[in-house]
C-alpha positions in Angstrom: 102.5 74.5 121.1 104.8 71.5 120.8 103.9 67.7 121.1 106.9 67.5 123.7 105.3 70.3 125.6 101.4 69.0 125.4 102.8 65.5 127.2 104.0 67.3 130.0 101.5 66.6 133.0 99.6 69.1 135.7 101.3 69.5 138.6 100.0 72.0 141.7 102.3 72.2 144.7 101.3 74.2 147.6 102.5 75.2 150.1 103.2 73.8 153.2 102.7 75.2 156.8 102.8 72.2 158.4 105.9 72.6 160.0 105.4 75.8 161.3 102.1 74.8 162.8 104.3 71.9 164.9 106.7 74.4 165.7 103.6 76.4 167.2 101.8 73.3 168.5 105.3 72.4 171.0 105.3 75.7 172.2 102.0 76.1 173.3 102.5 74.7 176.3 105.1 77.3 177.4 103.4 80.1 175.5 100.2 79.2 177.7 102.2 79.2 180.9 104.0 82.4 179.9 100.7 84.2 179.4 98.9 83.2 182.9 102.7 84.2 184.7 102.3 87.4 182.9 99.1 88.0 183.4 99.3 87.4 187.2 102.0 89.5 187.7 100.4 92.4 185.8 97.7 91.9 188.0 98.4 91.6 191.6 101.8 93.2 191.1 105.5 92.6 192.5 107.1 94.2 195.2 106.5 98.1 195.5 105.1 98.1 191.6 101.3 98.0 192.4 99.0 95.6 190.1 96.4 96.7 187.4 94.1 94.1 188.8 92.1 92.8 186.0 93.5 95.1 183.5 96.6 93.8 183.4 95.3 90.1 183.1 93.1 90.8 180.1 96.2 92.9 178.3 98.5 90.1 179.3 95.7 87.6 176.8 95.9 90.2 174.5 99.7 90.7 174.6 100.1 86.8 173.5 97.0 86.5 171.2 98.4 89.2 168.9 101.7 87.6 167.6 99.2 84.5 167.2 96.5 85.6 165.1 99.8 87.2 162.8 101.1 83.8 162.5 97.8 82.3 162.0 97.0 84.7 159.2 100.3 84.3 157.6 100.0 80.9 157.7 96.1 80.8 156.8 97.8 83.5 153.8 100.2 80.9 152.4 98.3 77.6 152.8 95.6 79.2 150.6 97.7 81.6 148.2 101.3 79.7 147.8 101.6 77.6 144.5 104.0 76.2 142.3 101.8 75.7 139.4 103.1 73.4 135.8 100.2 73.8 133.7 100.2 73.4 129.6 103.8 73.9 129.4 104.0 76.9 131.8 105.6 76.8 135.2 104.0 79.5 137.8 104.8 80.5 141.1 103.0 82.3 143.6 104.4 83.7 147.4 102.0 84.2 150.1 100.1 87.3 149.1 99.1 85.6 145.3 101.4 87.5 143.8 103.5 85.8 140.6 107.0 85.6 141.2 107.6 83.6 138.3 106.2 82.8 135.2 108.3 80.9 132.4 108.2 78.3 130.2 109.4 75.3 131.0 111.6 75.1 127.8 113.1 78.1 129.2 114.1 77.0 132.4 118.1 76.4 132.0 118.9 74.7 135.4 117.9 73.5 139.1 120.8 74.1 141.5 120.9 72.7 144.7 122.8 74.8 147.1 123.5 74.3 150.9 123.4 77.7 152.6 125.2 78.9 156.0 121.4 79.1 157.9 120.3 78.2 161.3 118.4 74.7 161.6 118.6 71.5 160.3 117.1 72.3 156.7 120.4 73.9 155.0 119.4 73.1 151.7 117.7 75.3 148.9 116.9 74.5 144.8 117.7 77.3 142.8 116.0 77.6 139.4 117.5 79.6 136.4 115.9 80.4 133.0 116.6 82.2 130.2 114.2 85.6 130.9 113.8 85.6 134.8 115.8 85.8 137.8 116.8 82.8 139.2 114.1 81.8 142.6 115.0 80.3 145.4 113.2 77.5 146.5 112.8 75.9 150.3 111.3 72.9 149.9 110.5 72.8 154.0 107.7 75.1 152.7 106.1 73.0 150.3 104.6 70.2 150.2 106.9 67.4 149.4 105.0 64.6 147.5 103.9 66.9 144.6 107.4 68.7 145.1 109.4 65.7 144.1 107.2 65.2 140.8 107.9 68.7 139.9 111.7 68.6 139.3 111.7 65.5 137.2 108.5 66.6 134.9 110.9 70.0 134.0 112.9 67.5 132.3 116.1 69.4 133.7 118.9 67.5 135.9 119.8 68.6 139.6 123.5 70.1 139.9 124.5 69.6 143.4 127.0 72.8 144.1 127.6 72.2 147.7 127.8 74.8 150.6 128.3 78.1 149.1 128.7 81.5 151.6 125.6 83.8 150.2 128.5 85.8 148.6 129.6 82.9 146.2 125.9 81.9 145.7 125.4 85.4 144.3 128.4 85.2 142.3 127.7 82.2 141.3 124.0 82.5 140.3 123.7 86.1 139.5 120.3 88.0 140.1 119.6 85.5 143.5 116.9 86.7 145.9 118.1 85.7 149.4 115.7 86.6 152.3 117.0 89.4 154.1 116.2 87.4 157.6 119.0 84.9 156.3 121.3 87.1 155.4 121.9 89.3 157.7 121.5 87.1 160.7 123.1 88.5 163.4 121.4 92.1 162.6 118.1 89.7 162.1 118.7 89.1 165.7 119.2 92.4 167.1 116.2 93.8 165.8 113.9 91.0 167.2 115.1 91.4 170.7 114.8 95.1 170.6 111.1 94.9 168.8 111.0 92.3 171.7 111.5 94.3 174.9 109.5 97.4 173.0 107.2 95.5 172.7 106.7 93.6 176.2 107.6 97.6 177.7 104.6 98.2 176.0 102.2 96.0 177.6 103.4 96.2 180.7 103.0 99.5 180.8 99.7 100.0 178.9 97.2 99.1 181.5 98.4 101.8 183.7 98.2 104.4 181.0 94.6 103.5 179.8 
């Protein structure tokens, strides 16, 4: 192993749910309002639809604590398995599940791209890194954590090219081999298939107590 290589510090980033969880934490209120409306209504009933009493109050706690204990597990998931790892040379990255997406080293990596993408929200932006063996990754950095982020990209010892807003069809044409989250882009059908899991899902639970 080189000297150059040996100098190069430890970095760990991890990831970051932090904005999720504030996300969650502003919602609660409504969530917690929507849940006792539910619940009340599947219990006492509405009009000529008779109520499931306390049935339908339990399922409606159990209609809104299932989406939550998925989000809290996911999030639980990447706050202890998500890393971006620079270690003896070697930069490592692992998603949610521990699994390594990347594995290169760093004399390898060729470029960091910064890229604004046509997305929902404020946070536009994404850093692309190429190398010479692996397919170039993606990188949100809303979903890491940003101190030991911003001492990653200067200790690779590569300079940031700004490309601007690219359509995801020029960012795959432009950096070849991209992984783009489905959910990004394809939007629009992203969209459809939420509200129809949605109403399924809420036909579901309305409908449960009175079948159980």
């Amino acid at each position: 192993m080189s000297q150059e290589t040996d100098d190069l510090p430890w970095i760990s980033v991890k990831g970051d749910t932090s904005a999720a969880r504030g996300l969650l934490l502003k919602a609660s209120p409504v969530i917690l309002f929507g849940m006792v409306r539910i619940g009340l209504l599947m219990a006492r009933g509405r009009g000529s639809s008779a109520g499931a009493g306390p049935a339908g109050l339990v399922m409606a706690v159990v209609a809104v604590a299932v989406p939550l204990v998925w989000l809290a597990a996911r999030l639980g998931l990447r706050a202890a398995n998500a890393r971006i790892r620079l270690d003896e040379g070697l930069l490592t990255v692992r998603d949610s599940w521990g699994r390594r997406i990347l594995s290169t080293p760093v004399e390898d990596i060729t470029g960091l791209h910064q890229v604004r993408l046509p997305v929902e929200g404020e946070n536009k932006f994404r850093i692309v890194l190429t190398s010479r063996d692996a397919k170039p990754l993606m990188i949100d950095a809303r979903r890491w954590q940003p101190d030991t982020l911003r001492q990653l990209w200067p200790a690779l010892g590569v300079p940031v090219r700004d490309h601007g807003f690219l359509t995801f069809r020029e960012l795959r044409s432009r950096l070849p081999g991209v992984r783009v989250p489905w959910h990004q882009a394809h939007a629009v059908l992203f969209a459809v298939f939420i509200v129809i899991v949605t109403i399924a899902y809420v036909a579901l639970i309305v409908n449960l107590p009175f079948l159980l």
